[in-house]
N, C-alpha and C positions, 0 to 999 in steps of 0.2 A: 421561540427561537428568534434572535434577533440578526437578522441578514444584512451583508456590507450592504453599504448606499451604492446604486449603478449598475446594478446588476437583475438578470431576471432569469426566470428558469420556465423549464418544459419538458415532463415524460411523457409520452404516448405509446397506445401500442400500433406498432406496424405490421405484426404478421411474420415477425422474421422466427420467431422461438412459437415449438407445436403447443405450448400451453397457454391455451384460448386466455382471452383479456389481458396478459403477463405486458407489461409495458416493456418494450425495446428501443427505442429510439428517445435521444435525450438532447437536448441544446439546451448551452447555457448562453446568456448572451450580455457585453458587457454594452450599454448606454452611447460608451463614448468609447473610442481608441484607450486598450488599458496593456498595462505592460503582462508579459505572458513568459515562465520561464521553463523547463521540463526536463528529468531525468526518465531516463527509457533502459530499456532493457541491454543489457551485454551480451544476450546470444548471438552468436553468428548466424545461424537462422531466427529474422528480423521478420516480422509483421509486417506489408505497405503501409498503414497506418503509421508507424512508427518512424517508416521513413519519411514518411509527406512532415510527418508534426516535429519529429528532431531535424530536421533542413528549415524549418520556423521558428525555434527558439532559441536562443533568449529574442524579445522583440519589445517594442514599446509601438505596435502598432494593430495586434491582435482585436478581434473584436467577437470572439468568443471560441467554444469545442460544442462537435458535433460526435456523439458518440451513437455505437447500436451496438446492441447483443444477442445472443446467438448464433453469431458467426465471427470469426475473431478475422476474415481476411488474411490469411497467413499462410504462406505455401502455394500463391495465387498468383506467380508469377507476374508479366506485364498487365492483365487483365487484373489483378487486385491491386494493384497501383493506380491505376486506370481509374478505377471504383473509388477510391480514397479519395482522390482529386476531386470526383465527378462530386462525393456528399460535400465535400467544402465548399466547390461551386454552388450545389442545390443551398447550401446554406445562406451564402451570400445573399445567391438571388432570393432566396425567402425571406430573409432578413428586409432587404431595403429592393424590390423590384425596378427601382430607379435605372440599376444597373451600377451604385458607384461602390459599393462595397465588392471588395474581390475576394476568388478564394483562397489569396493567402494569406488574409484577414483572419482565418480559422485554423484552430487545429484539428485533426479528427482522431478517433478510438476504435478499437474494434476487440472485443470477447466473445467468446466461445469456442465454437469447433475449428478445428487448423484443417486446412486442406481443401476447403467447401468455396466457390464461389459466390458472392454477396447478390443475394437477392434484390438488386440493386434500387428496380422501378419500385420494390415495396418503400426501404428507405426512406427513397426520395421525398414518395407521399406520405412518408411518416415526418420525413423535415418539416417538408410543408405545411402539417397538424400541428405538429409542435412548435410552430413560428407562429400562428392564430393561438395558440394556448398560452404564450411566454408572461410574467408576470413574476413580480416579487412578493409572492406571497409565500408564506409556509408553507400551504400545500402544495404550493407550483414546483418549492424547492424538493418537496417527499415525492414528486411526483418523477423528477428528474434522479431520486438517487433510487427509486426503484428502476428506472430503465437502462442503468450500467448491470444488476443481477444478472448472475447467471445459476450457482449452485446454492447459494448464500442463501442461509436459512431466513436471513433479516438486514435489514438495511443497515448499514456499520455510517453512521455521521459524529461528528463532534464540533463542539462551538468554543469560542473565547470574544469575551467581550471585555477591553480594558482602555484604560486613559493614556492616552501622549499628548503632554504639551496641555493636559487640560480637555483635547479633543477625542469624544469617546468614539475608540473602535473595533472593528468587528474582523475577525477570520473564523470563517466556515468550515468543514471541510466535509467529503465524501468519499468512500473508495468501495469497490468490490473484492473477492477474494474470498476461497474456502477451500480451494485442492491447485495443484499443479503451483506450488509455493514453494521459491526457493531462494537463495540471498541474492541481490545484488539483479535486478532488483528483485525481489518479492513479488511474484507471480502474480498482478493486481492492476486495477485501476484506480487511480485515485484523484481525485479534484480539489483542490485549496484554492476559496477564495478569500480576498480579504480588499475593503477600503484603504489600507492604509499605503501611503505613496510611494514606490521602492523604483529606482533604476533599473534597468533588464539587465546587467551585469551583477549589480546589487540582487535581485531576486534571483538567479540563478547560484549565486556563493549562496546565500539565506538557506535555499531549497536543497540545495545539496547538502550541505552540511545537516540541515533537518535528516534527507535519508538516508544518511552513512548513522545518523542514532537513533533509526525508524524501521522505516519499509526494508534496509539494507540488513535489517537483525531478524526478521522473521523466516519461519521457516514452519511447512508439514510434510512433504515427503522431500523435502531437497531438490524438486524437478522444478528448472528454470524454464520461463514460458518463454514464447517466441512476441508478447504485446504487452510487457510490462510498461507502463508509461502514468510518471505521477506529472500533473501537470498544477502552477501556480497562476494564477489572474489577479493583476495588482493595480491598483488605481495610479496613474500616469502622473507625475508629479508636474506641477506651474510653478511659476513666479509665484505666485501666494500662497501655494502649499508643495515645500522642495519636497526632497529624498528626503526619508529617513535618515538621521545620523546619530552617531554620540549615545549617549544612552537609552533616546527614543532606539534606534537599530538594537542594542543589546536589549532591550527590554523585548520588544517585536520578536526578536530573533528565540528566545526564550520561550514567549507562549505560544509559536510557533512547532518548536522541538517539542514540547511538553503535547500539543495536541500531534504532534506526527507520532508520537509516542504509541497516547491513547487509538489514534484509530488503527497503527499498524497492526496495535495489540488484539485488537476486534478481528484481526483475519486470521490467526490459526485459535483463537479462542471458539471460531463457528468452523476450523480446520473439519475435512468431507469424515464424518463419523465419530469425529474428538470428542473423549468423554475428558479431557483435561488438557487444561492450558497449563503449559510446562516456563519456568523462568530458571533461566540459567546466569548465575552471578559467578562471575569470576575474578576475581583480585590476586596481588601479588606477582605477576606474571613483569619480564623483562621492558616490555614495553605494550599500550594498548592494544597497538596489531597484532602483537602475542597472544593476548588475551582474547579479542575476536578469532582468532583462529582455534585457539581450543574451546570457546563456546559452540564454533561454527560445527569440532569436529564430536562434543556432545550431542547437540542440537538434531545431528543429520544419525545419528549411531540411531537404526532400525533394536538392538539388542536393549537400549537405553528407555525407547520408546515403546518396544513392548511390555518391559519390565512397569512401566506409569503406569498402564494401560489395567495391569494385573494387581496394580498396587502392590508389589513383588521389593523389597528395600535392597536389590541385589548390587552395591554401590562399588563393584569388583568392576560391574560394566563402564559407571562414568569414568573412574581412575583409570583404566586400560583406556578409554578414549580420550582422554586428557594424554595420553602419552602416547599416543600414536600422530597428535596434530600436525609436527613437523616443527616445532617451536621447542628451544628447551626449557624443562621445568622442571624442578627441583623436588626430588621426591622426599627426600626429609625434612619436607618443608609442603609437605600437600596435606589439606585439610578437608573432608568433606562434611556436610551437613545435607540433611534433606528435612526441607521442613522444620530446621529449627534444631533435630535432632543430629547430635555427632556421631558420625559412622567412623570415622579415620581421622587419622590424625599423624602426622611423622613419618609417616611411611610403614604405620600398624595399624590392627584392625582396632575398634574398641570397642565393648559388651553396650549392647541396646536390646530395649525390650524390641523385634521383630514385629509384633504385633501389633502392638500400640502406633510404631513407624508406617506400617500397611495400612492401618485405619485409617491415620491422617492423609495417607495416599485416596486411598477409600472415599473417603468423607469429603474431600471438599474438590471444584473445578481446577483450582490452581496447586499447580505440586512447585515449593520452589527447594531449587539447587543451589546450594553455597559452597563452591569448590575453591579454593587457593591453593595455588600452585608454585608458590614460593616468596618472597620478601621483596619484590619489586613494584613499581608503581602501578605497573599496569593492568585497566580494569576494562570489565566488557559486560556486556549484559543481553540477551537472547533470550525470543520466546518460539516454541515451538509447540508441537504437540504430541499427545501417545499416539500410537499403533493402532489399530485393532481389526478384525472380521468385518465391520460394517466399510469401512474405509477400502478394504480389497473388494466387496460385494457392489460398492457402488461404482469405484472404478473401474469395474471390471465387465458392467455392464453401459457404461457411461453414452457411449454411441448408438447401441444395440436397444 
């Protein structure tokens, strides 16, 4: 893996999650003052995390995130606000014990259980592990995207390595995510670094615009968390090396989307019991907001996701859910495919072999959906996941 310049990482375990050795605690840190930008979650019921780290960005003055898991901080009234501050503080001071580094130098993260108080003094000493361990090495980095887990079967990273200007470089990125995943954002954490120099204004349009065609598409049971927070770290632009612009920025901006793509994809692909990663294509629609909304209201359709689930080709559920979105679309002019194979078409059914359609439900992790919903431009694209008994069985006993 090759990792931006400036940067350095740290997972440790602290004690905060019951499964002995599980690394919790995570700092990433950048060298020097580096620009920091972040889209967080829409719930009204906010995470303290969330609120400490969105009152911080966009910034050109961050100097890294301090994350822990198994306990997401949430529901914790003044005392998890409190906490949130306090691991930024401990960060600082771990960082540089000089005392000149402050904590609003950092952002901080928090996953897992809503309602719990942060174990706080563990933490601490877990910062302060993790600021003796920091380094830029590949393993420092694996080391660091194992301590944002919480249900996730596997660590979810992706890389991009490319040229501006002749000057090669690098975006990383990481996130967590496997249950409690729902749009806007995407029930997750996620990290993006990258060398390459961007404005805190500039990184925050880049970054947004990445999760409105990313983290803002994914979806496994539709429930929005209370600590969604994707966060970006970008090397601080001089005199001899400005902002990105011109088609270095389009270029940037591109491998960017393409990796927010692949990792958001990695979260309901490991979705809590998913035997299928679900792709929903939708075209023709009046305009793209049209179009995301009846992905959104496929995506979220429980009768849609069970049918994946059974390899069941019942394609009467996606068309009713396309026309329940709240958007109009044109039914003599709706077309569905699954798979490659045509179910409908015009607003008639059409003769398919069933079995052969189930098979390929059957047979492979990804089921794709190709719905069009009329003769307009507008397109949208969602992934989601099936239903099933192991997904209620682990829910269900999630706390307990």
């Amino acid at each position: 893996m090759h990792l931006p310049v400036g940067f350095r990482f740290a997972g440790v375990v602290g004690g905060i999650k019951s499964r002995v050795g599980a690394r919790d605690v995570t700092l990433i840190v950048s060298d020097t003052p580096c620009v920091a930008a972040g889209v967080y979650t829409t719930n009204q019921i906010v995470a303290a995390p969330v609120l400490v780290s969105r009152s911080r960005t966009p910034s050109n003055t961050i100097r890294g995130v301090v994350v822990n898991s198994g306990n997401a901080n949430a529901c914790t009234g003044t005392r998890g606000h409190r906490d949130a501050v306090e691991m930024t503080k401990h960060a600082a001071a771990a960082i540089d014990p000089t005392g000149k580094l402050t904590a609003e130098q950092f952002v901080v993260m928090s996953t897992g259980i809503i309602g719990r108080f942060l174990p706080i003094e563990k933490i601490k000493a877990g910062i302060s592990a993790a600021a003796n361990e920091l380094a830029s090495t590949e393993q420092a980095f694996w080391n660091a995207c194992d301590g944002i887990l919480t249900t996730d079967i596997a660590r979810k990273t992706t890389e991009r390595r490319f040229s501006l200007d002749g000057k090669e470089t690098h975006i990383v990125g990481m996130c967590k995510g496997a249950g409690m995943i729902g749009p806007k954002m995407a029930t997750m954490l996620a990290i993006i670094i990258t060398d390459a120099p961007l404005q805190p204004t500039q990184a925050q349009r880049l970054l947004q615009s990445a999760a409105n065609k990313s983290f803002n598409c994914i979806s496994v049971e539709g429930h929005m968390s209370t600590n969604d927070t994707l966060v970006m770290l970008a090397a601080q632009p001089t005199c001899a090396i400005p902002a990105l612009h011109g088609c270095n920025e389009i270029e940037f901006a591109k491998q960017l989307n393409e990796m927010a793509i692949e990792l958001a994809k990695k979260i309901p692909n490991d979705g809590e019991g998913a035997t299928h990663l679900v792709e929903i294509r939708i075209q023709g629609a009046n305009t793209d907001a049209d179009a995301d909304a009846v992905a959104r209201s496929v995506a979220l359709s429980n009768l849609v996701k069970t049918a994946i689930t059974g390899g069941d080709p019942n394609w009467g559920r996606i068309v009713s859910a396309a026309g329940y979105a709240g958007v109009p679309i044109r039914p003599d002019h709706t077309a569905l495919k699954i798979n490659g194979f045509p179910l409908f078409e015009r607003g008639e059914p059409l003769s398919f072999d069933a079995q052969r359609v189930s098979h390929s439900i059957k047979a492979s992790k990804l089921t794709e959906i190709d719905l069009q919903v009329g003769l307009g431009p507008g397109v949208a694209t969602h992934w989601t996941t099936d239903l099933n008994t192991e997904y209620v069985r682990f829910n269900s006993e999630y706390t307990t």
